[in-house]
C-alpha positions in Angstrom: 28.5 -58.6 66.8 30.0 -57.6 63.6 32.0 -54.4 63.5 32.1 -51.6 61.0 34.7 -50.1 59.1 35.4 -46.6 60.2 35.1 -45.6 56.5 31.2 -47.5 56.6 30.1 -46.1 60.0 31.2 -42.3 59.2 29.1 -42.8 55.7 26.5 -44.1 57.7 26.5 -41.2 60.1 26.9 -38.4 57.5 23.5 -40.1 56.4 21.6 -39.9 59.2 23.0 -36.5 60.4 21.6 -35.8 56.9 18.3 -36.6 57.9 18.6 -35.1 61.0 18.9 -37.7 63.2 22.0 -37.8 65.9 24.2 -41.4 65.7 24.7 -41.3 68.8 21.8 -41.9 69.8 21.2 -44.9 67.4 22.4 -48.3 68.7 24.5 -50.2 66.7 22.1 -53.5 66.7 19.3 -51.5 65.5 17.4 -51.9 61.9 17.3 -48.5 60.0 14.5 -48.5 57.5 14.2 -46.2 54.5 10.8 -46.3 53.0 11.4 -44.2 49.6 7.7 -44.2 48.7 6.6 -43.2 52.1 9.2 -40.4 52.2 10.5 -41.4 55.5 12.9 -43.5 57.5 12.3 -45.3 60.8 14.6 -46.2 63.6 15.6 -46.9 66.9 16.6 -44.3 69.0 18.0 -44.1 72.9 15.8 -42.0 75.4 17.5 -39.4 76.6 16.8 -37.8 79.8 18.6 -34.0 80.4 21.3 -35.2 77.6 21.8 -38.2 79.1 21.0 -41.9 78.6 17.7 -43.3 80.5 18.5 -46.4 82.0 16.0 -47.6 84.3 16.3 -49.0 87.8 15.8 -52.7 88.2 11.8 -52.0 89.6 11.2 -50.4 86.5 8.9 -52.2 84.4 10.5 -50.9 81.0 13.8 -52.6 82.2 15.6 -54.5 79.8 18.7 -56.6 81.3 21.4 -58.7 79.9 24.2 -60.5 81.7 23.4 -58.3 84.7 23.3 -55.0 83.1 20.2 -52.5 82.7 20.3 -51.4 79.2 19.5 -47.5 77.8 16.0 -47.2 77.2 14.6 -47.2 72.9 12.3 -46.2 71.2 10.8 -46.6 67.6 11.2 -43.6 66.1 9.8 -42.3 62.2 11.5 -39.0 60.6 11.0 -37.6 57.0 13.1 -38.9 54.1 15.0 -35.8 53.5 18.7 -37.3 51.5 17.9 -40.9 50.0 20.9 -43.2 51.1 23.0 -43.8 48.2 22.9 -47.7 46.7 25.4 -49.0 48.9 27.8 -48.0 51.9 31.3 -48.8 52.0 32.3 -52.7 52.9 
């Protein structure tokens, strides 16, 4: 998985804080989409549970599991476009 430069990841999450959306609970292999002409931007976005992560137990049928390990539960989420992102994050 490619990695970010600290200088691109806190541009990215000044952007979506701006938006109101929390980073952390973005994962890093989602797609963001900003739909200027829709006035919104849609994500994916961890369930949290009391503050915390919802990952599943293995009889649950919303389970997702790689290499032995239950992953957090996501959702699609869709927020209103409040600060465009500019042209292009830092490298």
């Amino acid at each position: 998985m490619a990695r970010f430069s600290e200088e691109r990841r806190a541009a990215i999450a000044a952007w979506l804080e701006a938006n109101g959306i929390d980073p952390a609970d973005v994962p890093l292999h989602s797609t963001i989409v900003q739909d200027r002409d829709a006035g919104t931007i849609r994500y994916t976005a961890y369930i949290r549970e009391n503050g915390r992560l919802l990952v599943p137990s293995a009889s649950d049928p919303r389970v997702i599991a790689v290499d032995d390990r239950y992953l957090p539960l996501h959702e699609e989420r869709e927020v209103p476009l409040i600060a465009p992102a500019p042209d292009h994050f830092p490298a």
